[in-house]
PDBQT receptor file of N, H, CA, C and O in Angstrom, charges set to zero:
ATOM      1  N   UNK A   1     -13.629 -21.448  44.827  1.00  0.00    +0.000 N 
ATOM      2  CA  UNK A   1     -12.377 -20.996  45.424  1.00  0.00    +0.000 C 
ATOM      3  C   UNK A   1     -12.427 -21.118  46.945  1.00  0.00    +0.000 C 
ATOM      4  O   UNK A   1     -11.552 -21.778  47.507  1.00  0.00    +0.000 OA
ATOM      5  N   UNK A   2     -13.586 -20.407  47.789  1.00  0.00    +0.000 N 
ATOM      6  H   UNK A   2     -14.296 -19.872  47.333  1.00  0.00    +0.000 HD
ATOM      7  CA  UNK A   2     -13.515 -20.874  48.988  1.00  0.00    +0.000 C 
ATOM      8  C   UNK A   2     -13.628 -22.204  49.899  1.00  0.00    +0.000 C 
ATOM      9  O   UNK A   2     -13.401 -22.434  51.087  1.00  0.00    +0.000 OA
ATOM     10  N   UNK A   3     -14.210 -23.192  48.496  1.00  0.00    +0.000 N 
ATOM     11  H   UNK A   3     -14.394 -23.004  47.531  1.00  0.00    +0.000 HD
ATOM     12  CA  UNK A   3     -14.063 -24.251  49.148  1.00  0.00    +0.000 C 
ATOM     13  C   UNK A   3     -13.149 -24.904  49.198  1.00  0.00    +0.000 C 
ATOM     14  O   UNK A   3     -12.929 -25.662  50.142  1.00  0.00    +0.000 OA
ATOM     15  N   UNK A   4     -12.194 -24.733  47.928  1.00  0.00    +0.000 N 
ATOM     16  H   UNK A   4     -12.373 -24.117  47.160  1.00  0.00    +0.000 HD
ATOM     17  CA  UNK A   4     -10.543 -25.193  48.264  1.00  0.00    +0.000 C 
ATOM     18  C   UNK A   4     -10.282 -24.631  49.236  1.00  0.00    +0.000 C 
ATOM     19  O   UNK A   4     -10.440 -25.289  50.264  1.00  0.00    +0.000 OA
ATOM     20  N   UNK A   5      -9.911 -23.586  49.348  1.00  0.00    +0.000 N 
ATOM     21  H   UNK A   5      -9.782 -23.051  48.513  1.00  0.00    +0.000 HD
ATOM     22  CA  UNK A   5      -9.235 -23.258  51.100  1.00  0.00    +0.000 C 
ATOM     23  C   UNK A   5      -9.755 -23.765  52.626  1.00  0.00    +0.000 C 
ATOM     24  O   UNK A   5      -9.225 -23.947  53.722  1.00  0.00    +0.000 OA
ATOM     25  N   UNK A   6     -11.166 -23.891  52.021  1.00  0.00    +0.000 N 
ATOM     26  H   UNK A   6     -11.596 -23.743  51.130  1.00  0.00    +0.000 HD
ATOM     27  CA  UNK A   6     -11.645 -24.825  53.154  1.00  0.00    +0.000 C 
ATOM     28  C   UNK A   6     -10.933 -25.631  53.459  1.00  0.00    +0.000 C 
ATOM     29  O   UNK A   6     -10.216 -25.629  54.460  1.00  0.00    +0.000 OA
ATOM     30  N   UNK A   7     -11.065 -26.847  52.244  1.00  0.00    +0.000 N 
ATOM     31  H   UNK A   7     -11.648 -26.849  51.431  1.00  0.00    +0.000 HD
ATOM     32  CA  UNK A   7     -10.578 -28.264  52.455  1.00  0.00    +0.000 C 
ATOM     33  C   UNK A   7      -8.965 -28.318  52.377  1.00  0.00    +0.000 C 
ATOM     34  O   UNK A   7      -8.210 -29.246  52.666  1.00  0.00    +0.000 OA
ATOM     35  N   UNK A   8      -8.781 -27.474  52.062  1.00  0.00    +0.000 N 
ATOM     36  H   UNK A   8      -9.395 -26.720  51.827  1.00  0.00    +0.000 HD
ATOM     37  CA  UNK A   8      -6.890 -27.004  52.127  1.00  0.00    +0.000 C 
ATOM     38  C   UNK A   8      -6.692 -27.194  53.816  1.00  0.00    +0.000 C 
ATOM     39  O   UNK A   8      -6.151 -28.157  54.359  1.00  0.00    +0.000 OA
ATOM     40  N   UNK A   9      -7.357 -25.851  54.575  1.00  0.00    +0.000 N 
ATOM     41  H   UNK A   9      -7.797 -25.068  54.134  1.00  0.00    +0.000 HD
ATOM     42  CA  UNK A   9      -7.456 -25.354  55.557  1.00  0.00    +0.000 C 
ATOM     43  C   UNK A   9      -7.889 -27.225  56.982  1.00  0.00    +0.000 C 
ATOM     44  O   UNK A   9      -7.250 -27.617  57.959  1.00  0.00    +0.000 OA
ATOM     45  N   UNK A  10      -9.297 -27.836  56.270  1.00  0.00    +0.000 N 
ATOM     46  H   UNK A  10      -9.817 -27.518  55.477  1.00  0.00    +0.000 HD
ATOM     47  CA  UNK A  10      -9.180 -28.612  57.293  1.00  0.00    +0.000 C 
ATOM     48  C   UNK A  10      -8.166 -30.096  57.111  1.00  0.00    +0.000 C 
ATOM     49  O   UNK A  10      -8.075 -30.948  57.995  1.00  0.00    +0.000 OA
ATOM     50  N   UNK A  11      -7.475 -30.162  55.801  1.00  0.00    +0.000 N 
ATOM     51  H   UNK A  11      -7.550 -29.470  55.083  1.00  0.00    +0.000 HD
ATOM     52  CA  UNK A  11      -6.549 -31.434  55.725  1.00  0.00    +0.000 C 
ATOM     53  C   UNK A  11      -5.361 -30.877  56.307  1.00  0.00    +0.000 C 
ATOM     54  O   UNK A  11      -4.611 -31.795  56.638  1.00  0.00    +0.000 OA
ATOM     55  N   UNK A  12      -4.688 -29.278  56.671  1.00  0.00    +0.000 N 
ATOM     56  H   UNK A  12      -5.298 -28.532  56.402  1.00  0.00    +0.000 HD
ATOM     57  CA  UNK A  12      -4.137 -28.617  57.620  1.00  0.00    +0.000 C 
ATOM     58  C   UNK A  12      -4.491 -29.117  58.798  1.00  0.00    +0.000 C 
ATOM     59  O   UNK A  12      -3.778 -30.068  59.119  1.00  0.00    +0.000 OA
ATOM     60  N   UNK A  13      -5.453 -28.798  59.691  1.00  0.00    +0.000 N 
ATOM     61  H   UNK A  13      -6.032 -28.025  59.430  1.00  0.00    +0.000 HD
ATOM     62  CA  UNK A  13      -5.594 -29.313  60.967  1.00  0.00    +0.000 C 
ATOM     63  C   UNK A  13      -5.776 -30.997  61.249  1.00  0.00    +0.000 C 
ATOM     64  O   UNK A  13      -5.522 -31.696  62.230  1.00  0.00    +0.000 OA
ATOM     65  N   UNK A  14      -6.337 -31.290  59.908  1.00  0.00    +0.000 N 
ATOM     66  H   UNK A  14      -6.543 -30.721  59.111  1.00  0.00    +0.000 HD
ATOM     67  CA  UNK A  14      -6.062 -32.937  60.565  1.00  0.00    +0.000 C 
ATOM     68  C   UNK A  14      -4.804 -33.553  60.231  1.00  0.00    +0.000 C 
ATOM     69  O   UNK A  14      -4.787 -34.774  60.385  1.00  0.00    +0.000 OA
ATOM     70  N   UNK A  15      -3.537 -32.908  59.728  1.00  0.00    +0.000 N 
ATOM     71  H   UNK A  15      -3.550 -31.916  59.603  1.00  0.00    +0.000 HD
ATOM     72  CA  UNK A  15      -2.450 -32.911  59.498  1.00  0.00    +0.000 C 
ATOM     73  C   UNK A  15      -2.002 -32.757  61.033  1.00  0.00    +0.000 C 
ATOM     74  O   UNK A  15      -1.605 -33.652  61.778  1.00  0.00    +0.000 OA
ATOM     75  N   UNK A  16      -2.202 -31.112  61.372  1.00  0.00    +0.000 N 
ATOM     76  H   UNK A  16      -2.524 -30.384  60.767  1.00  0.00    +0.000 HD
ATOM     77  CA  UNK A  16      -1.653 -31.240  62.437  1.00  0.00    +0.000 C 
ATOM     78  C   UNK A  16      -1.970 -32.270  63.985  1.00  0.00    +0.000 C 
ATOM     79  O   UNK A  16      -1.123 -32.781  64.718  1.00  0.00    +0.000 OA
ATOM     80  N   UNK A  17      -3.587 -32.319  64.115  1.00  0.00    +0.000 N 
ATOM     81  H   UNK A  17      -4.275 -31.904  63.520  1.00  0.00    +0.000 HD
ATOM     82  CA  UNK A  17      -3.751 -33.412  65.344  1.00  0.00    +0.000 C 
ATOM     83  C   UNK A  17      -3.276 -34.387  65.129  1.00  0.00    +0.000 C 
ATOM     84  O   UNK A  17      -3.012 -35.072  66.117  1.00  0.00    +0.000 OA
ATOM     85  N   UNK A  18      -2.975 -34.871  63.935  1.00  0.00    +0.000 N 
ATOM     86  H   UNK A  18      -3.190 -34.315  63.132  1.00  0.00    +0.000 HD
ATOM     87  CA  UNK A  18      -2.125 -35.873  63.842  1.00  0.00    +0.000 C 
ATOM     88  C   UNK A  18      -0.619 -36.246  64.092  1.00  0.00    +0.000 C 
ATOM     89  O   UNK A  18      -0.068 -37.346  64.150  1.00  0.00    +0.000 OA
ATOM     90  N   UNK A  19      -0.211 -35.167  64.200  1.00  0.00    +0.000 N 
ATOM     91  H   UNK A  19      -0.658 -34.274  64.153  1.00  0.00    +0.000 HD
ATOM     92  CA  UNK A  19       1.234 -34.969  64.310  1.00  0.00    +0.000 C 
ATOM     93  C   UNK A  19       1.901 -34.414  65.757  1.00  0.00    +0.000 C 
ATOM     94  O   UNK A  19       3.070 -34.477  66.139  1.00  0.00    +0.000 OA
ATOM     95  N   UNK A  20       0.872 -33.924  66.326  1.00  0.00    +0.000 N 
ATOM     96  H   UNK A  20      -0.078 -33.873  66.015  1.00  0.00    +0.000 HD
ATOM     97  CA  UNK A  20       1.034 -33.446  67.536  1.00  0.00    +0.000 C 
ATOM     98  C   UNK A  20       0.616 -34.323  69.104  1.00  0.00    +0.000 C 
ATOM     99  O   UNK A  20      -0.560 -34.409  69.459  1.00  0.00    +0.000 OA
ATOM    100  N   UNK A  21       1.616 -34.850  69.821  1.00  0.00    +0.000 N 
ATOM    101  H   UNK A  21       2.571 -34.780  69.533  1.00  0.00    +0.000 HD
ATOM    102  CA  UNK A  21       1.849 -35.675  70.770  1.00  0.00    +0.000 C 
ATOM    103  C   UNK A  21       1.667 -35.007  72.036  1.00  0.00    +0.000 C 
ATOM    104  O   UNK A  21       2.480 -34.104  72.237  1.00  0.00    +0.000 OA
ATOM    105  N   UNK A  22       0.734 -35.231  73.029  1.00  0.00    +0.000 N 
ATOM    106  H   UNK A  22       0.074 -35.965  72.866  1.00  0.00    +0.000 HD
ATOM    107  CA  UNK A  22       0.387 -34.986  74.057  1.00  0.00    +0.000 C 
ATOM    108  C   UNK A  22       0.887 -36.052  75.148  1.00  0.00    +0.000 C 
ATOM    109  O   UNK A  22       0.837 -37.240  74.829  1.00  0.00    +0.000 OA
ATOM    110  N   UNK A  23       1.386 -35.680  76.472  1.00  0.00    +0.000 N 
ATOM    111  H   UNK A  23       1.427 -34.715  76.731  1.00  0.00    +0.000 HD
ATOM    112  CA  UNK A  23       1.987 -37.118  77.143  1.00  0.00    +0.000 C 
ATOM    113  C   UNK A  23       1.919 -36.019  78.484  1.00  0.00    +0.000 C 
ATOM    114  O   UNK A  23       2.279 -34.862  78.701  1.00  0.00    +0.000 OA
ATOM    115  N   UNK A  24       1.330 -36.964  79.129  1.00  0.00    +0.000 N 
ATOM    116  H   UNK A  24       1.038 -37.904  78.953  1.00  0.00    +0.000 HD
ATOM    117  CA  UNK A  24       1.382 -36.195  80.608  1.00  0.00    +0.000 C 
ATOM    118  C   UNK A  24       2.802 -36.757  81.531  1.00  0.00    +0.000 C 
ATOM    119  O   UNK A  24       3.508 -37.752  81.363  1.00  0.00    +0.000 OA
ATOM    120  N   UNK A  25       2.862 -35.612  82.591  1.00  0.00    +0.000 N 
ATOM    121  H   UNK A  25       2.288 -34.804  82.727  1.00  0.00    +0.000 HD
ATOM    122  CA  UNK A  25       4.842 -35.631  83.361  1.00  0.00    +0.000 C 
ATOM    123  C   UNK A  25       3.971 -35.551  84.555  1.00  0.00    +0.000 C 
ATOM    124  O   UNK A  25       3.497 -34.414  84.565  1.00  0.00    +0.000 OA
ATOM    125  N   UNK A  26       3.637 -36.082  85.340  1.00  0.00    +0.000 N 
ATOM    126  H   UNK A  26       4.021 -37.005  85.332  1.00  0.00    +0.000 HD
ATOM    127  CA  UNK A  26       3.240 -35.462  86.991  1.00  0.00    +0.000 C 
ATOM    128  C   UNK A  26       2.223 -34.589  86.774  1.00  0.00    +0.000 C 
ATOM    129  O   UNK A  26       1.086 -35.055  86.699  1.00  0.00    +0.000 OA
ATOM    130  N   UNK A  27       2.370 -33.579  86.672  1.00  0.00    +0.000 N 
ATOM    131  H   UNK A  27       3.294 -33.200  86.732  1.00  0.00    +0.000 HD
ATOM    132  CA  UNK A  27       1.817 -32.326  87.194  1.00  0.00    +0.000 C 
ATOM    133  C   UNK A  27       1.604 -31.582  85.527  1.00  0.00    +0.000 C 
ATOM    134  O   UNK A  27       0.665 -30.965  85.024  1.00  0.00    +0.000 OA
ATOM    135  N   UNK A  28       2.820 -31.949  85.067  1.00  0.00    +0.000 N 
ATOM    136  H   UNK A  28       3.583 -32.450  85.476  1.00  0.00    +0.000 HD
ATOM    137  CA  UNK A  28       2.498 -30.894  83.414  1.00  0.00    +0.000 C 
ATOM    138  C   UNK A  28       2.299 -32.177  82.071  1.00  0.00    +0.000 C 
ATOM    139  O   UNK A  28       2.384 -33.403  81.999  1.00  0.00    +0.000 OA
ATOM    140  N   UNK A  29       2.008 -31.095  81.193  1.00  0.00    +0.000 N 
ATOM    141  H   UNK A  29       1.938 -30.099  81.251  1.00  0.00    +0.000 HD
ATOM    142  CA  UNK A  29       1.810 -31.692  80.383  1.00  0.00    +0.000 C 
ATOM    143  C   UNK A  29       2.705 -31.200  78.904  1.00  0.00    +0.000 C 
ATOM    144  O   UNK A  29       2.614 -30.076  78.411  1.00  0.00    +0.000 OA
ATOM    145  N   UNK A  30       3.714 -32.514  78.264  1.00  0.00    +0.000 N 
ATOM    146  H   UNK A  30       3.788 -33.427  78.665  1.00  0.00    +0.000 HD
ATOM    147  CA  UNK A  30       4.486 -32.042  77.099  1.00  0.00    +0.000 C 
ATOM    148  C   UNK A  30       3.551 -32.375  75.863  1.00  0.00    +0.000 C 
ATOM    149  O   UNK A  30       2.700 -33.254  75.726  1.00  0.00    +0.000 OA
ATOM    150  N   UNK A  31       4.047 -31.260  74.908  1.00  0.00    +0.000 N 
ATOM    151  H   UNK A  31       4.738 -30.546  75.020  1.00  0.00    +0.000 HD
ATOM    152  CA  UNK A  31       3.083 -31.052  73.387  1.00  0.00    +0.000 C 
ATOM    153  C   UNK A  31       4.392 -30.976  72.748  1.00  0.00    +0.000 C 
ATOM    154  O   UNK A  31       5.339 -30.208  72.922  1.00  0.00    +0.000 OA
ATOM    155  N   UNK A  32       4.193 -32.037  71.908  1.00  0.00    +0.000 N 
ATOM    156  H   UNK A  32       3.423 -32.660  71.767  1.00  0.00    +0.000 HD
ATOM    157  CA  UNK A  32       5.190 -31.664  70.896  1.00  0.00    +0.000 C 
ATOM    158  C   UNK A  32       4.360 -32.133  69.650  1.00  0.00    +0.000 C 
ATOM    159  O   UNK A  32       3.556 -33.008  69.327  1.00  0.00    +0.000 OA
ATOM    160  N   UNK A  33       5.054 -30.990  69.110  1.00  0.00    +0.000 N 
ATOM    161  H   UNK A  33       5.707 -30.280  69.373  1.00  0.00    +0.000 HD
ATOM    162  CA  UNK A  33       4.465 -30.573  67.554  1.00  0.00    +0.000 C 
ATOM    163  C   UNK A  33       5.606 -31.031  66.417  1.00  0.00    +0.000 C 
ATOM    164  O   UNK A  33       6.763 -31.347  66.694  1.00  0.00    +0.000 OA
ATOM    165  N   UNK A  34       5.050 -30.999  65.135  1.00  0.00    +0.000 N 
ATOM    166  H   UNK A  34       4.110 -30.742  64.910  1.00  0.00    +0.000 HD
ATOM    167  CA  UNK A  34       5.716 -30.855  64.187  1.00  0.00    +0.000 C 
ATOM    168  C   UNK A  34       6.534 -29.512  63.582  1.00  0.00    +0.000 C 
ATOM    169  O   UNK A  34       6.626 -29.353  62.364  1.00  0.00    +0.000 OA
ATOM    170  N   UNK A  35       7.204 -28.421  64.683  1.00  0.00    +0.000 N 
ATOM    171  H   UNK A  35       7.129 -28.551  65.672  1.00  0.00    +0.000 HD
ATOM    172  CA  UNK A  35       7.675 -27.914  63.718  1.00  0.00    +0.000 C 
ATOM    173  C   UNK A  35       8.818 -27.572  64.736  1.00  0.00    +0.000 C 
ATOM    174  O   UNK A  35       8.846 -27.721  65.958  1.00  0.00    +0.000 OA
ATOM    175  N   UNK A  36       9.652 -27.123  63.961  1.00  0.00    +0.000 N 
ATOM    176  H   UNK A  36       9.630 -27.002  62.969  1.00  0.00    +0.000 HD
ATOM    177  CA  UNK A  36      10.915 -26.989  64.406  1.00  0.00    +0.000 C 
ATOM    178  C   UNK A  36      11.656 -25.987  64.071  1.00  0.00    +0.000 C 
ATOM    179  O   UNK A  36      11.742 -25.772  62.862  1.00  0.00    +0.000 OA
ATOM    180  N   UNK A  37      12.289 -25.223  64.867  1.00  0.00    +0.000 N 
ATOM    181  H   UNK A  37      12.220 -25.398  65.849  1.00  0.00    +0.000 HD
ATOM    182  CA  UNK A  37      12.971 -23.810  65.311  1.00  0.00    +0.000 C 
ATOM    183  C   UNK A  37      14.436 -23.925  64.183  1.00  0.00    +0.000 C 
ATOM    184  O   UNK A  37      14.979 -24.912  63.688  1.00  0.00    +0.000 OA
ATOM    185  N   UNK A  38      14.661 -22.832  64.102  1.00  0.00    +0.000 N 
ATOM    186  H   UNK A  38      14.220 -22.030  64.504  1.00  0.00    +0.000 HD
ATOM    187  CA  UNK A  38      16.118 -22.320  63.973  1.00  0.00    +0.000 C 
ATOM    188  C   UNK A  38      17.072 -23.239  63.739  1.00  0.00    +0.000 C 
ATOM    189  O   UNK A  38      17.889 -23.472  62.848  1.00  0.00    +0.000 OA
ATOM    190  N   UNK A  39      16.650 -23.850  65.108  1.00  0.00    +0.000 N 
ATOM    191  H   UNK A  39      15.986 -23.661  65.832  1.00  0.00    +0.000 HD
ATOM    192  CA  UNK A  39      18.088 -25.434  65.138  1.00  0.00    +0.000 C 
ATOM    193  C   UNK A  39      17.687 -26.855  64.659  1.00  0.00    +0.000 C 
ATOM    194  O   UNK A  39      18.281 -27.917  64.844  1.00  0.00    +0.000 OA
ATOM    195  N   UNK A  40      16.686 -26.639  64.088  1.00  0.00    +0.000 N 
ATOM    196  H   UNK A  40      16.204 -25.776  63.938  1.00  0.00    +0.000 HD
ATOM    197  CA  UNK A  40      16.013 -28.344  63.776  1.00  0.00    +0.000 C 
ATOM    198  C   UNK A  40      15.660 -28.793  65.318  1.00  0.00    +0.000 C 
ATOM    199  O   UNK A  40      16.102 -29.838  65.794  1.00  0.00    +0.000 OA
ATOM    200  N   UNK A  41      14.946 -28.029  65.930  1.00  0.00    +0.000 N 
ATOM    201  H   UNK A  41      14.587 -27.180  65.544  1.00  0.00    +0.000 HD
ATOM    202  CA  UNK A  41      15.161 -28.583  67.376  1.00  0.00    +0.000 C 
ATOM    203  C   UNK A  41      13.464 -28.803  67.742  1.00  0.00    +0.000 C 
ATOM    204  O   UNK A  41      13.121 -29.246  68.838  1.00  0.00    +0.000 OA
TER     205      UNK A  41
């Protein structure tokens, strides 16, 4: 049982680094993720 949630747990995070876009602006830096608010936004 705990090792399903393991491997649940790390195909979760390599789900997410995968999905999540890093791009530098000047000075900051935008992250956009896969999930989305209220408004589909």
């Amino acid at each position: 049982m705990i090792e399903e949630i393991q491997r649940l747990t790390e195909q979760y995070h390599a789900w997410l680094r995968e999905k999540t876009n890093l791009r530098a602006i000047e000075d900051w830096v935008e992250i956009t993720a896969p999930f989305l608010d209220r408004h589909n936004d």
